[in-house]
N, C-alpha and C positions, 0 to 999 in steps of 0.2 A: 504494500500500500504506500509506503513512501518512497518507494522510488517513481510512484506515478503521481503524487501527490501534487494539489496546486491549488496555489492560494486567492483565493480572493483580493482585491484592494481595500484599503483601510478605506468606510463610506468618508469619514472627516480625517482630516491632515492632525488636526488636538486630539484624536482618538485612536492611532494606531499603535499602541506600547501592547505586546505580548511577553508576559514574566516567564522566565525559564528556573525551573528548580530543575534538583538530580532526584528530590525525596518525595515520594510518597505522601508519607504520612505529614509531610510540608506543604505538599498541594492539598490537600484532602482537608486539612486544617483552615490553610485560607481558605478554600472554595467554602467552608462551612463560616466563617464567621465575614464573609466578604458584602459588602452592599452595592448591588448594580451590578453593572455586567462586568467581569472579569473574562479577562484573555490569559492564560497559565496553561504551560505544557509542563510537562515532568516527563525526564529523560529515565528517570529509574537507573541512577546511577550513569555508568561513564557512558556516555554516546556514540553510537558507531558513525564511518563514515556518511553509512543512507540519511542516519539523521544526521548528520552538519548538513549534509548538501541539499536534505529537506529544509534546514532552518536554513541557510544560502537561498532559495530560492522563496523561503516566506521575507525576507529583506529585499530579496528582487522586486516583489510585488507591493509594495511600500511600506509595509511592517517596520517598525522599531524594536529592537531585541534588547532585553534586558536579562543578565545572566547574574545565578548566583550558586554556589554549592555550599557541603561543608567544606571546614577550612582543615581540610587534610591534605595530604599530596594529591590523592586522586581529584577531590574538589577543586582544588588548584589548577590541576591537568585541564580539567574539563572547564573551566572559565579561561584557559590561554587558548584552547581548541576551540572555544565557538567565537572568541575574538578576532583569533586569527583567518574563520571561516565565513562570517558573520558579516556584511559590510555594516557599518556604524553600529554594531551590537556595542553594550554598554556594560559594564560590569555595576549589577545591586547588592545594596548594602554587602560589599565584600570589604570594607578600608577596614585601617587597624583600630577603629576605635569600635566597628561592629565585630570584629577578634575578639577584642580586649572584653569588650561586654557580654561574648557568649560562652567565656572559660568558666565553669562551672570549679568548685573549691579542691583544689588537687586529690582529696581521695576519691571524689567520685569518677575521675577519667586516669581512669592510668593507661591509656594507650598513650605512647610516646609515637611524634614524629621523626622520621627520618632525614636530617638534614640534606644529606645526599640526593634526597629524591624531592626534595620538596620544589625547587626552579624558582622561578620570580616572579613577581606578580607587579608587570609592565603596568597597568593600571593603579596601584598603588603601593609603588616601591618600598617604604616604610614595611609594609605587611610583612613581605615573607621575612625582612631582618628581625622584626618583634615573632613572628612565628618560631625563630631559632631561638632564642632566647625564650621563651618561654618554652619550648620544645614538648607545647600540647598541643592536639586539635581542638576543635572548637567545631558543635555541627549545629546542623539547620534550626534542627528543633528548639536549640536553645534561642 
């Protein structure tokens, strides 16, 4: 289905942002407490090529792209890949101060990031350096 997929144009120019999550239970949360019409895909984690080059082709057709994951390496991965695929996709609440506000009190995350794997984050460079240093993720939910 998504490699034949094809999008519509935004009816208004102030009306075409479609939000992109990786999570589920992220989308499923806003669609339940959202008012008015909401535009939100959920990739269900990392994205293959069908989907970038589906979400390429929803930018083709005047969509605005607004990307956001958690702040893990993979989440990271997956907001450089749809930037990089995306023409004027935008990265949401991904900066270091939505980081810094989604770490939860050290015993309850003991996953540790991998500095090696974790890459940069062209959009707000600050982030991945406060990411190493702290050397926690931080995900949607929070």
């Amino acid at each position: 289905m998504l490699h034949r997929a094809a999008w519509p144009a935004p009816r208004h120019s102030e009306d075409r942002w479609v939000l992109l999550t990786e999570n589920p239970s992220v989308s499923a949360a806003a669609l339940d407490t959202a008012e008015g019409d909401v535009r939100l895909l959920c990739t269900v984690g990392t994205p293959s090529r069908t989907t970038l080059k589906a979400l390429a082709r929803l930018a083709t057709a005047g969509w605005r792209l607004a990307v956001r994951a958690d702040f893990d390496c993979a989440g990271l991965a997956l907001v450089r890949a749809v930037l990089a695929t995306v023409p004027h996709a935008e990265a949401w609440r991904m900066t270091t101060s939505d980081y810094t506000a989604g770490l939860h009190p050290a015993p309850f995350e003991p996953d540790v990031l991998d500095p090696d794997r974790l890459g940069s984050t062209p959009w707000d460079p600050p982030l991945a350096a406060a990411m190493r240093v702290s050397g926690r993720p931080a995900y949607e939910e929070a």
